[in-house]
Backbone bond lengths (Angstrom), bond angles and torsions (degrees), N, CA, C in turn:
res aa  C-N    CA-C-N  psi(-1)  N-CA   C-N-CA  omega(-1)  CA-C   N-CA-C  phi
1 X - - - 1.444 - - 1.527 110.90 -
2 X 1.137 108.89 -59.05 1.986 113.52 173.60 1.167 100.10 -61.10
3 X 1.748 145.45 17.42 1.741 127.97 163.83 1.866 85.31 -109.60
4 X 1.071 141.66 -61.17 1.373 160.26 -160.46 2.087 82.65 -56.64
5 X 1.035 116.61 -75.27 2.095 114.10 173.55 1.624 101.40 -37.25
6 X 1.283 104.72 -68.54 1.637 100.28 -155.37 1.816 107.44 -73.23
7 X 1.111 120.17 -4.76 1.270 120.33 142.88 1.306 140.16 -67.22
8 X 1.702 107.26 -49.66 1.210 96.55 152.28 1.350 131.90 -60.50
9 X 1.282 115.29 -20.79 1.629 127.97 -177.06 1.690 94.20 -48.29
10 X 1.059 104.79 -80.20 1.808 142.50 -147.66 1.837 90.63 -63.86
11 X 1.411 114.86 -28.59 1.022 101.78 147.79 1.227 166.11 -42.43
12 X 1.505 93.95 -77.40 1.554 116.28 175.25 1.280 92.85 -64.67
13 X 1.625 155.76 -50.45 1.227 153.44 -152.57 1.800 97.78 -46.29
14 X 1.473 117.98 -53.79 1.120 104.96 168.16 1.204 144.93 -13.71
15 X 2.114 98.35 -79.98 1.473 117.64 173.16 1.831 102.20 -52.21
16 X 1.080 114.57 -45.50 1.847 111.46 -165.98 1.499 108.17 -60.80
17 X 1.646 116.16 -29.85 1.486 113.13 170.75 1.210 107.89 -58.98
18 X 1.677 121.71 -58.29 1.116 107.66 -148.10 1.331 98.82 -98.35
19 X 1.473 141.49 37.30 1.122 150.62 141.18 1.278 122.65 -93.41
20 X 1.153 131.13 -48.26 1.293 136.27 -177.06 1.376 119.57 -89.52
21 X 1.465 105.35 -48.54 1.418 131.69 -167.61 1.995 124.51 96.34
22 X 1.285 113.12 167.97 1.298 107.06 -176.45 0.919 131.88 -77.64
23 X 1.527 118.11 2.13 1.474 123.60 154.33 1.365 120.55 -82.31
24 X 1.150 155.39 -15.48 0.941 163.79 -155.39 1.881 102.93 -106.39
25 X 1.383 90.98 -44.36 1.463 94.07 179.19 2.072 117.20 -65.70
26 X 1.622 88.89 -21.92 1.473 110.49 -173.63 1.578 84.89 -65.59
27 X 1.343 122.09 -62.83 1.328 111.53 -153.15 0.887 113.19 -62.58
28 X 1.420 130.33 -47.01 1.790 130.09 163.22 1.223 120.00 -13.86
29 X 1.170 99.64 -73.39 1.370 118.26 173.17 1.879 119.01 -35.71
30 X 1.238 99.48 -69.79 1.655 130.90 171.15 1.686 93.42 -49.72
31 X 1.525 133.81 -33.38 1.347 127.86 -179.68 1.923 110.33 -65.16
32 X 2.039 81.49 -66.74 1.388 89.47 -165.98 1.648 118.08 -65.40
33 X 1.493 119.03 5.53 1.575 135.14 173.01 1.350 95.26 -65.50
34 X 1.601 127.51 -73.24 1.206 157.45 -145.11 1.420 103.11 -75.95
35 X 1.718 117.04 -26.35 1.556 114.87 -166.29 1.918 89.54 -98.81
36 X 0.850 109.59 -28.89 1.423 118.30 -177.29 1.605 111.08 -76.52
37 X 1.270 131.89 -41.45 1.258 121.62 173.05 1.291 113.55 -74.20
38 X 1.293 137.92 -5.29 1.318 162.20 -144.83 1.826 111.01 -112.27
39 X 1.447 98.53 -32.45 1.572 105.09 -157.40 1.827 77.07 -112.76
40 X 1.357 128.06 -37.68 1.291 134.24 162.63 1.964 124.78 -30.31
41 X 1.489 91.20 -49.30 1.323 111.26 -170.48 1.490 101.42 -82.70
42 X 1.684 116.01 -55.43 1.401 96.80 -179.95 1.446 120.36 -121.86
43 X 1.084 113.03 22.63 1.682 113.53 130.62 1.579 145.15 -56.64
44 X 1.286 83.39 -65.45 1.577 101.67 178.91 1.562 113.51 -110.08
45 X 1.090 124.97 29.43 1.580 127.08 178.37 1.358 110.67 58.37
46 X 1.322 130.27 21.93 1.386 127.24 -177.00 1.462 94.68 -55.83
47 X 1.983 83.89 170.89 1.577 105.50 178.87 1.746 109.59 -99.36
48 X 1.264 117.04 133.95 1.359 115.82 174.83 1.525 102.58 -67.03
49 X 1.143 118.16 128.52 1.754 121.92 168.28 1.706 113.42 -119.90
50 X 0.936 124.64 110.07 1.737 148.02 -171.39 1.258 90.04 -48.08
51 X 1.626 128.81 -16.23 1.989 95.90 175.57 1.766 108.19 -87.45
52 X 1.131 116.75 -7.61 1.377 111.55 166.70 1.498 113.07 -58.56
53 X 1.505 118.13 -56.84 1.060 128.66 176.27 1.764 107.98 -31.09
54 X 1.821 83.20 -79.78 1.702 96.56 -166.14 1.638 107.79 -56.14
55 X 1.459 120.97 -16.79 2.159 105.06 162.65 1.381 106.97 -68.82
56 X 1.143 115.81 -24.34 1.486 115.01 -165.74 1.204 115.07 -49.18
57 X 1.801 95.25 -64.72 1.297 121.06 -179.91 1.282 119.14 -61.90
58 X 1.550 111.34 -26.46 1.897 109.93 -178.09 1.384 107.30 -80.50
59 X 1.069 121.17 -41.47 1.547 134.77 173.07 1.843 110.34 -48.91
60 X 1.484 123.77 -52.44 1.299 121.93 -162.61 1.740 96.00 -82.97
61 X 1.775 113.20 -26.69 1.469 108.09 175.41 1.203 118.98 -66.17
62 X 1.564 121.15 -43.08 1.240 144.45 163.75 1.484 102.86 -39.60
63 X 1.304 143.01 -82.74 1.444 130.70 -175.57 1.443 129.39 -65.70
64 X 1.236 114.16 -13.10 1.318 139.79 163.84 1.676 100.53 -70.95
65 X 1.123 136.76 -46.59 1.391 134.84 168.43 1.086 107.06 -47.24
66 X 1.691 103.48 -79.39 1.596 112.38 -163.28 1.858 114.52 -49.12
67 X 1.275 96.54 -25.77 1.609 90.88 -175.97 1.472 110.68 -104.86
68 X 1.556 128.39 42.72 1.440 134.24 158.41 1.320 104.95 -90.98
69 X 1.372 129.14 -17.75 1.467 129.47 -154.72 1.676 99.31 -123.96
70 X 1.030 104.92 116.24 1.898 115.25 162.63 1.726 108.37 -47.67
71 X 1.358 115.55 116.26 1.582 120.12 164.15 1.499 101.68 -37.52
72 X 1.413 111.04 145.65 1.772 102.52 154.44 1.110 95.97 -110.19
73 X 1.315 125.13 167.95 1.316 151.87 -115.07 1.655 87.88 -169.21
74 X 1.689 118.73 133.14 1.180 123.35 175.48 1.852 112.23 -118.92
75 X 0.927 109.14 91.58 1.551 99.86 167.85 1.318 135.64 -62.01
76 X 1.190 120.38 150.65 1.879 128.92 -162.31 1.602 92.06 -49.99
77 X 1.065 112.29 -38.26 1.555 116.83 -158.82 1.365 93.98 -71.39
78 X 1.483 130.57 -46.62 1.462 129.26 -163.36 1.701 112.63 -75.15
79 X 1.526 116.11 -17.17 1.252 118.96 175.55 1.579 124.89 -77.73
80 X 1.171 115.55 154.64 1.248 107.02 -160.63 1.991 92.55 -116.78
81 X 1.500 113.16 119.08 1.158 113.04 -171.25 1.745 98.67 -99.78
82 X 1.192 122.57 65.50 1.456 126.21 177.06 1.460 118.92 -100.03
């Protein structure tokens, strides 16, 4: 059963890139981290540990970077076929 999931997993990841894109998939990710240390802490008495925190924060600075700046875009014309 866990080869038949992680196929479908490894799948669909595809379509979700090229639908959403790879930031989006980051945040998922960056969600279900955050919902999980969360259900950790007051579920089961877990211990809060500050590197959850500090990915948190590198991760939301990190896409917050990348998306101040417009992609450039290369046209056929701008490439150099040498």
């Amino acid at each position: 059963m866990f080869g038949v999931l992680g196929c479908f997993l490894y799948s669909y990841i595809m379509v979700f890139i090229s639908r959403s894109g790879a930031t989006m998939m980051n945040i998922g990710n960056l969600t279900a981290s955050v919902y999980s240390m969360l259900f950790d802490i007051f579920l089961f008495d877990g211990q809060f540990r500050s590197l959850y925190l500090l990915g948190f924060i590198f991760q939301v600075l990190s896409i917050v970077i990348y998306s101040l700046k417009e992609p450039i875009y290369l046209n056929d014309e701008s490439v150099n076929h040498d």
